[in-house]
C-alpha positions in Angstrom: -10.0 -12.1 -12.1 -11.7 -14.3 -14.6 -10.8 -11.6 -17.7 -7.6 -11.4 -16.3 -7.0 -14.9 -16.8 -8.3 -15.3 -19.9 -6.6 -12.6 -21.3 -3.1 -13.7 -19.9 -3.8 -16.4 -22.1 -4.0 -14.9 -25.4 -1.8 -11.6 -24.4 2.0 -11.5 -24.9 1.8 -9.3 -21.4 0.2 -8.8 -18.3 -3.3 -7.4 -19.0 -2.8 -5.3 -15.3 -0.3 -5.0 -13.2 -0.5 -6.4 -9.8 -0.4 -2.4 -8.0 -3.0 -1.8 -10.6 -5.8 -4.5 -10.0 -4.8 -3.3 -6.2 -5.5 0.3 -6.7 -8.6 -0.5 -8.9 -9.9 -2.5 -6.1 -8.6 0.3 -3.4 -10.8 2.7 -5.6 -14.0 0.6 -6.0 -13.7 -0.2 -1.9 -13.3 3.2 -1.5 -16.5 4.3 -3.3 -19.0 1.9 -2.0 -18.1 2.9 1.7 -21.4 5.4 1.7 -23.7 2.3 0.7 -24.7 2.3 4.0 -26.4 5.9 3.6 -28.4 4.5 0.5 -32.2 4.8 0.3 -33.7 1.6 0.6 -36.6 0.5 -1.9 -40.4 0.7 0.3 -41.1 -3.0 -0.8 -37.9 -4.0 0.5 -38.9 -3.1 4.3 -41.9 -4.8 4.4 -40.5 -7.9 6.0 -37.1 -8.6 7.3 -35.1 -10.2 4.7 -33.2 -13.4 5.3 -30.0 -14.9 3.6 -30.4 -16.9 1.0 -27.3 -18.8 -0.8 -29.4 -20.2 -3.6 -30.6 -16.8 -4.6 -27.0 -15.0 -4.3 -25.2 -18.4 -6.4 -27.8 -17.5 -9.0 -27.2 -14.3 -8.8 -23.4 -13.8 -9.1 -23.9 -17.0 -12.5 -26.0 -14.9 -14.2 -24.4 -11.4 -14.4 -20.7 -12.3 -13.9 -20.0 -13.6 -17.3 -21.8 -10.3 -18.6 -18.8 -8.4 -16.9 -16.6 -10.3 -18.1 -18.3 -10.6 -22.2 -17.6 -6.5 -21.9 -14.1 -7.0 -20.7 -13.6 -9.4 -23.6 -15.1 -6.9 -26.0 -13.0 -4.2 -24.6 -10.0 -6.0 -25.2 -10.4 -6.8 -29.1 -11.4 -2.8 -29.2 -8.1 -1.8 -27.6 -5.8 -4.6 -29.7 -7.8 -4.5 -32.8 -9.0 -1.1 -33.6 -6.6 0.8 -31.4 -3.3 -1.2 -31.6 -3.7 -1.1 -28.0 0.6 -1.8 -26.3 0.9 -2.9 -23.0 0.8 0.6 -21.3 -2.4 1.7 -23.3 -4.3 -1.8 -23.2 -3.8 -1.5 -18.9 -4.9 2.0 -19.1 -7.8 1.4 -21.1 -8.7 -1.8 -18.8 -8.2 0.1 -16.0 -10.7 2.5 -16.9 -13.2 0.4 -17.9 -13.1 -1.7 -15.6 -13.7 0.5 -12.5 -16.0 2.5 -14.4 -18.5 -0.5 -14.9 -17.8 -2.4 -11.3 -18.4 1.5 -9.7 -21.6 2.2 -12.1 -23.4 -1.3 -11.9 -24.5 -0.8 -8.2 -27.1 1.8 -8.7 -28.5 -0.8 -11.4 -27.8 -3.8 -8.9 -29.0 -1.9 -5.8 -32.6 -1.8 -6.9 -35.4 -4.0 -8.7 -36.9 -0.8 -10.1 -35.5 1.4 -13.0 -32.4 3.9 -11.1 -32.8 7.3 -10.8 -36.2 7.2 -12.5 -38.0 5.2 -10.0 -35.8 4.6 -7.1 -33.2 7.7 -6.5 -29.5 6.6 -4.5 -28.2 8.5 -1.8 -26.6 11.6 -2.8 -23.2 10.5 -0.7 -23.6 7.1 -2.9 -24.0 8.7 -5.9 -21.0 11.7 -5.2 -18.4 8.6 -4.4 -19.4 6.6 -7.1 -19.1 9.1 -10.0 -16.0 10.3 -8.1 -14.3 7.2 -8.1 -15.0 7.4 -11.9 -13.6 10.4 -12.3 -10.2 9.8 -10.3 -9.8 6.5 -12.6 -10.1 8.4 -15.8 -7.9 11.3 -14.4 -5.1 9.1 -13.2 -3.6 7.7 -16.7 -3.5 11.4 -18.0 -2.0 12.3 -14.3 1.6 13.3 -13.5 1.1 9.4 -11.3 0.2 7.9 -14.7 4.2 7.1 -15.1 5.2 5.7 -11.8 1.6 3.6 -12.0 2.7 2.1 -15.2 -0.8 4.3 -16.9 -0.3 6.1 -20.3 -3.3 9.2 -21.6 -5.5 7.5 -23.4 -6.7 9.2 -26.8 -9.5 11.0 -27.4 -11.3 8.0 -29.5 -10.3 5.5 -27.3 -12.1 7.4 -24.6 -14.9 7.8 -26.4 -15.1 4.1 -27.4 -15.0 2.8 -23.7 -17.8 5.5 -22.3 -20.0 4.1 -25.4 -19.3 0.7 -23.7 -19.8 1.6 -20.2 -23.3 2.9 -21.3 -24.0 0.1 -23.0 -23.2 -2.4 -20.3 -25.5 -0.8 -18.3 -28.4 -0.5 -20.5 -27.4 -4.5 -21.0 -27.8 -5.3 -17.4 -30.8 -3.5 -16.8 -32.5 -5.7 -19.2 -30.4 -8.7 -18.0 -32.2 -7.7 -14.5 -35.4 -7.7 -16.1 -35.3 -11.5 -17.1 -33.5 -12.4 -13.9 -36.0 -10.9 -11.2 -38.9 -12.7 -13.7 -37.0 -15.7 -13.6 -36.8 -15.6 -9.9 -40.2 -14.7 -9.2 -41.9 -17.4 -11.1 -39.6 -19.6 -9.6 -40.5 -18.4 -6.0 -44.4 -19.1 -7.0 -43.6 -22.7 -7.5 -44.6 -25.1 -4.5 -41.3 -26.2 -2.3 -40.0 -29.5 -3.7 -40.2 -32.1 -0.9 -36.7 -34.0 -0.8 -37.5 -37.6 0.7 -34.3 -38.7 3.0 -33.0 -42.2 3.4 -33.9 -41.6 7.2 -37.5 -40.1 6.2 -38.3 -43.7 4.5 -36.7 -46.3 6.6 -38.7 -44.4 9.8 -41.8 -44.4 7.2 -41.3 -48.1 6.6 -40.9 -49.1 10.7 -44.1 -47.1 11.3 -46.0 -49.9 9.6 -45.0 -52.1 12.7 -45.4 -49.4 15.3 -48.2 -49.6 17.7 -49.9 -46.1 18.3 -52.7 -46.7 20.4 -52.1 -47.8 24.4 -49.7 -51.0 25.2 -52.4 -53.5 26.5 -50.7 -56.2 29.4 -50.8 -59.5 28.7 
């Protein structure tokens, strides 16, 4: 949504259509339904694993403008190189787009390299690459008229799978730094966080009496 904005900005068009970013996120839904099949990492099931919002803000800062810096640079590929129109810039997004959100979760999924040292689920891995596949099918589809799609040319194809790959490689290094980041980060003592309540009850416990009220 943030590319989408941006490039509504600078675009005399829509960059999607509104059935489009709804089919694209049909799609993606669609293929992470057999995440719950996935093979879990062994370090992961040591200890039960709690929620934490800290972790998941930093998370979502650090690798969402990283989606969105590929977007960008798919967008000067299709206008500049390709004279990308309307039709052809929304195919092109289209594909790219689904391709990297369906691809990145065998990167995201694990702390260790994919496939090499921590294998998905076979269902996980069919959807996935078949949700590709049904994205880059559909503009050169007899649906790619009534979608608002146009076929895509040969180098244009070839420019966005280059990308795609390269966005990966990008963000397993990008998880590299992170997961360093955030273990040096969990080795660090707790900060204690004094409270306006913590000091005034601090302060009264100068007056306080602990030992045994005495009659008088």
């Amino acid at each position: 949504m943030f590319s989408a904005a941006g490039a509504s900005l600078v675009l005399p068009f829509l960059p999607m259509l509104p059935s489009q970013i709804l089919l694209n996120n049909l799609l993606y839904d669609a293929g992470q339904l057999t995440i719950p099949t996935d093979h879990v990492d062994p370090e992961q099931l040591r200890a039960p694993s709690h929620w934490d919002i800290a972790f998941i803000r930093r998370f979502m800062l650090f690798f969402g403008p990283v989606s969105s810096l590929f977007d960008f640079l798919t967008f000067a590929v299709m206008i500049e190189v390709f004279h990308a129109g309307a039709d052809l810039f929304r195919s092109g997004w289209f594909v790219e787009s689904l391709a990297t959100q369906a691809l990145v979760v065998f990167a995201i999924r694990t702390r260790r390299v994919p496939f090499y040292r921590s294998r998905p689920s076979r269902p996980l891995l069919v959807s996935a690459l078949g949700v590709v596949a049904v994205g880059v099918a559909l503009p050169m589809s007899p649906l790619a008229g009534p979608l608002g799609f146009r076929s895509l040319p040969l180098g244009l194809v070839l420019a966005l799978a280059l990308m795609v790959v390269v966005y990966l490689v990008l963000i397993e290094g990008a998880k590299h730094v992170f997961y360093t980041r955030a273990d040096a980060r969990a080795a660090l003592p707790p900060v204690r966080h004094r409270t306006l309540r913590h000091r005034i009850q601090r302060r009264a416990g100068r007056f306080s009496h602990s030992g045994p009220l005495r009659p008088r």
